[in-house]
N, C-alpha and C positions, 0 to 999 in steps of 0.2 A: 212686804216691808211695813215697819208700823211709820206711819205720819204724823211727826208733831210740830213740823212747821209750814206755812205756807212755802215757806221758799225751798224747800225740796223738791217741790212740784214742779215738774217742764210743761210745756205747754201741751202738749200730748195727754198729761196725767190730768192738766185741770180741765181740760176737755172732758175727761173719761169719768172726774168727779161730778162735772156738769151734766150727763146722761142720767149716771147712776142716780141721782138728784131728783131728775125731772122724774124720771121712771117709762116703764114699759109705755105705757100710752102718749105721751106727752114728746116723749125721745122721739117716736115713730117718724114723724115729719121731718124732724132734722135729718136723720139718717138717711132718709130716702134721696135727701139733697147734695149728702156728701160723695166724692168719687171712689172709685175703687182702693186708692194706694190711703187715701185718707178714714177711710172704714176701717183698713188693716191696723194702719198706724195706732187710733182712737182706739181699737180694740185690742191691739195686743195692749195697752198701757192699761186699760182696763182691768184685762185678764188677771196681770201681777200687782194689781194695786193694792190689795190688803185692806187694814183698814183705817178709815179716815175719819178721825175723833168728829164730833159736831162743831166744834169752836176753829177750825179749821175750815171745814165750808164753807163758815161766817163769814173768817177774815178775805175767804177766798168770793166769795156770793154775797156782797152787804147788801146789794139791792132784794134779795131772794131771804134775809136772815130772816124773818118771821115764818117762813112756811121749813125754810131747811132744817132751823135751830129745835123744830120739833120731832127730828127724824131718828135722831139722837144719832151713830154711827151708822155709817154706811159699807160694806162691805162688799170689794171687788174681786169678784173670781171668774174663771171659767165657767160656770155655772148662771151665773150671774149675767155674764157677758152674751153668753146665747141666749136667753129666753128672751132679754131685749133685742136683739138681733133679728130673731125668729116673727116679733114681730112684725116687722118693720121691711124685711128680705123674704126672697124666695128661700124654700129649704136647703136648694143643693147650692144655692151662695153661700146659707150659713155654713153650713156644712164646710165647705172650700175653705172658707175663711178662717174658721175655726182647726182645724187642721194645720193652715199654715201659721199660726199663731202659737199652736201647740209645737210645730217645729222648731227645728234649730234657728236663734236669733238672728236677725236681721233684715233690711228692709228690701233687699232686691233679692233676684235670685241666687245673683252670686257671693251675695253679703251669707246669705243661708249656708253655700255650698262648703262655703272656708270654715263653715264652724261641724259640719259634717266630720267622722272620722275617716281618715284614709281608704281605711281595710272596709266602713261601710261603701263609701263612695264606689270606693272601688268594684266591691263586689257586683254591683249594680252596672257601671259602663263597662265591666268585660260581657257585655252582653250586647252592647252595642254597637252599631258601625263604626270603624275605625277615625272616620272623618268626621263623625259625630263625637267621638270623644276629643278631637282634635282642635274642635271648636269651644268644647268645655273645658279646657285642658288651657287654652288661649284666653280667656276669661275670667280664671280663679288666679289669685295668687304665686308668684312663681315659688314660693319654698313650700305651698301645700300640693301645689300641679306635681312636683319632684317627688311626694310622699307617693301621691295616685300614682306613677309613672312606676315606683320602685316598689309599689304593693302587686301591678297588674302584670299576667302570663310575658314573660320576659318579649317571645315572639309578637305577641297583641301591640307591647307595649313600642316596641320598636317603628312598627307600623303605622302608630299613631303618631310620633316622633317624626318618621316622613312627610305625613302629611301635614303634619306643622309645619315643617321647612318650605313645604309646595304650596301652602293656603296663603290666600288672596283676600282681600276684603272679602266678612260675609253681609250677604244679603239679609236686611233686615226682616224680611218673612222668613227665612231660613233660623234667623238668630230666633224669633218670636215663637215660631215650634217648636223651637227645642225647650225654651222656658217654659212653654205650657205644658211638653209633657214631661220634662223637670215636674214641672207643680204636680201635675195630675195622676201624675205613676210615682217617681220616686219619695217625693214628700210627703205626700198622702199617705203612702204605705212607712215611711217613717214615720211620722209622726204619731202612728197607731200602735207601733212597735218599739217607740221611745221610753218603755217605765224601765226603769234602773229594775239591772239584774238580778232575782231573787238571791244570788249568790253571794252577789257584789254587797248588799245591802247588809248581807246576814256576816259577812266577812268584816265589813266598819263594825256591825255591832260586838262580834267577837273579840276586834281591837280595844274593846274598851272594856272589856272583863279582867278581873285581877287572874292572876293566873293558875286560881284554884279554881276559879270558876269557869275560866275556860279548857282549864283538863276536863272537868268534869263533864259540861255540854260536847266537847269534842269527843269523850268518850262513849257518851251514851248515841251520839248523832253515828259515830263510827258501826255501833252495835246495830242501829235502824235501817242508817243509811251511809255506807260505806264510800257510794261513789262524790255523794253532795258534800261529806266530810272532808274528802280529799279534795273537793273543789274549794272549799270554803279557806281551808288551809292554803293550797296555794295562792289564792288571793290576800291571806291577810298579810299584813306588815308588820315586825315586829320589830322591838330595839336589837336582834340579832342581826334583820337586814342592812342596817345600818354601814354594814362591813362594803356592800356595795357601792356607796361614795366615793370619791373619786377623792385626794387630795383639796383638793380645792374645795369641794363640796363639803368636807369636813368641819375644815376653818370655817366656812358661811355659818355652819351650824353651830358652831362655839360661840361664835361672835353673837348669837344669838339665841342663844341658848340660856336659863336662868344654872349661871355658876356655881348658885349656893345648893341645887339641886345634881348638880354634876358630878358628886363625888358619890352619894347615896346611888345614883343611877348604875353607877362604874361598880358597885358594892355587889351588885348582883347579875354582871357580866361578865360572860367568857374572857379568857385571856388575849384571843383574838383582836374583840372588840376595844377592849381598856388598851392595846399597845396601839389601834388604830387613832386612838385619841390622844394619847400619852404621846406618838411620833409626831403628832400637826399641832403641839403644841411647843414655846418655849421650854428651853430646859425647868428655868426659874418656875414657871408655871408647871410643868409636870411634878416636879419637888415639890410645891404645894399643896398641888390635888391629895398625892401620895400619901403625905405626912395629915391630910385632913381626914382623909379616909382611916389612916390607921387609928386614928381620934377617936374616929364615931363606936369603933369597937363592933360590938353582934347588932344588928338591923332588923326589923318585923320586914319579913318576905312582901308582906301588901304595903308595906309604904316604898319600896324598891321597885315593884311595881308602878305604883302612882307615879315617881319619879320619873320610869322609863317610859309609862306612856307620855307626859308632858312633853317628853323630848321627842317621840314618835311625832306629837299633833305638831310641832313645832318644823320640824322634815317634811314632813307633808303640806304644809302651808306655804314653804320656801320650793318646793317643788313645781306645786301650781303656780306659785307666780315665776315660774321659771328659774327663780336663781341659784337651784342647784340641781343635779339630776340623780333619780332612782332609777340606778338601772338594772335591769332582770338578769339574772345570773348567766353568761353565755349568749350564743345568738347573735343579734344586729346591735345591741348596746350594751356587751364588751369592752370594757373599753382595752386603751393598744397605747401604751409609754414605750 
């Protein structure tokens, strides 16, 4: 994030500004005196801090303004974050630390585990004792426990289900093994295998090719590499998918949606799509579109384009924050009127 004022800062970040500050030698003593959950905290804030103009330090460090105001910016990363670490800890602390920082957010273990995906979680406890998952399963979330539960071997899963019904308080050495080798096995090895998927990456960048340009790369990637084309294609999103919205999810996308682009968008859509818009809209308002469209007359194919990605970033934005859903053609999110 870029920082331009003091008060964006939590106290975690002005912590994290005050290391960076002091530096590798100077920091070492402090760290040494801090506990375990407070080294994590002060370093993952670190890790994501970006960077922090000079005049912000000031406002932040007036007793320190003559030696900081000379630093000019300071800049916080991962990189940053361990060599101060390194020296101040043993390696295989840094190490630890660093790793779990790099995983999925949050500050216990099971803050970490709800932000895990299902199918990864999962993947990992069908390998485990039944009452071991049982305990992990009791701990997370009850609407994310239900994802694990409906991702893992139906037989595994039921098993684990019983011994939920039969489990007793657990024992707090029993709970404290399981989060270390939580940390030590499962996180560790995520957290090394968490870079976004060369495909996944290369599929956002193809979303945002006009659609000459993504014939063209899609054709020549097809001639190279046939099976990464056809991956890369299944992942992207296009204003065709859009058919996939539910009623309801439609209207969320109108109502927020720029209008004066909606008709130009509609200009270069199947008939499919233009009557999925045209039905969730007023009559009065479908008449309008209609008559506006017919206005615009012939259209440059790239600015049809530009229009329909707008509306794609806009779906995708209402998605992650949950208020509409993209659902995959068939399968478990189908939907059923």
């Amino acid at each position: 994030m870029a920082v331009t004022d003091v008060k964006q800062l939590s106290g975690p970040d002005k912590a994290a500004v005050l290391m960076l500050a002091l530096g590798e030698d100077h920091s070492a003593t402090i760290w040494g005196r801090l506990d375990e959950e407070e080294i994590k905290e002060i370093s993952q804030a670190m890790a994501t801090l970006g960077t922090v103009p000079a005049e912000v330090m000031e406002a932040l460090f007036m007793e320190f303004a003559g030696s900081i105001s000379s630093t000019g910016n300071i800049i916080g990363n991962y990189d940053a974050t361990e060599r101060l670490l390194m020296r101040a800890l043993p390696g295989d602390r840094v190490e630890s630390i660093m790793e779990e920082i790099r995983g999925p957010a949050g500050r216990t273990m099971w803050d970490k585990l709800a932000n895990v995906n299902e199918a990864v979680l999962a993947n990992y406890l069908k390998n485990e004792y039944p009452q071991t998952v049982a305990v992990v399963m009791s701990k997370i979330k009850p609407d994310h426990a239900a994802k694990v539960l409906a991702t893992l071997p139906e037989d595994f899963s039921l098993e684990v289900v019983n011994r939920m019904l039969q489990m007793e308080s657990v024992q707090k050495e029993v709970l404290d093994k399981i989060e270390d080798t939580l940390r030590s096995e499962f996180m560790s090895n995520l957290a090394k295998t968490s870079k976004a998927d060369s495909h996944e990456l290369m599929a956002d960048i193809f979303n945002n090719f006009d659609r000459n340009t993504e014939g063209r790369f899609i054709a020549a990637l097809e001639e190279r590499n046939r099976d990464s084309a056809e991956k890369i294609k299944a992942l992207m999103f296009t204003f065709e998918d859009l058919l996939k919205l539910d009623p309801a999810g439609v209207q969320t996308l109108l109502r927020n949606a720029d209008k004066d682009r909606l008709g130009l968008c509609l200009k270069g859509a199947s008939d499919a799509v233009r009557d999925l818009f045209f039905t969730n809209m007023s009559e009065r308002a479908a008449k309008i579109l209609r008559e506006d469209m017919e206005a615009m007359g012939p259209v440059r194919l790239k600015d049809v384009d530009e229009a329909q990605m707008e509306i794609v970033s806009v779906a995708k934005d209402l998605a992650d924050k949950g208020e509409i859903m993209l659902a995959d053609s068939g399968g478990d999110d189908e939907l059923v009127y």
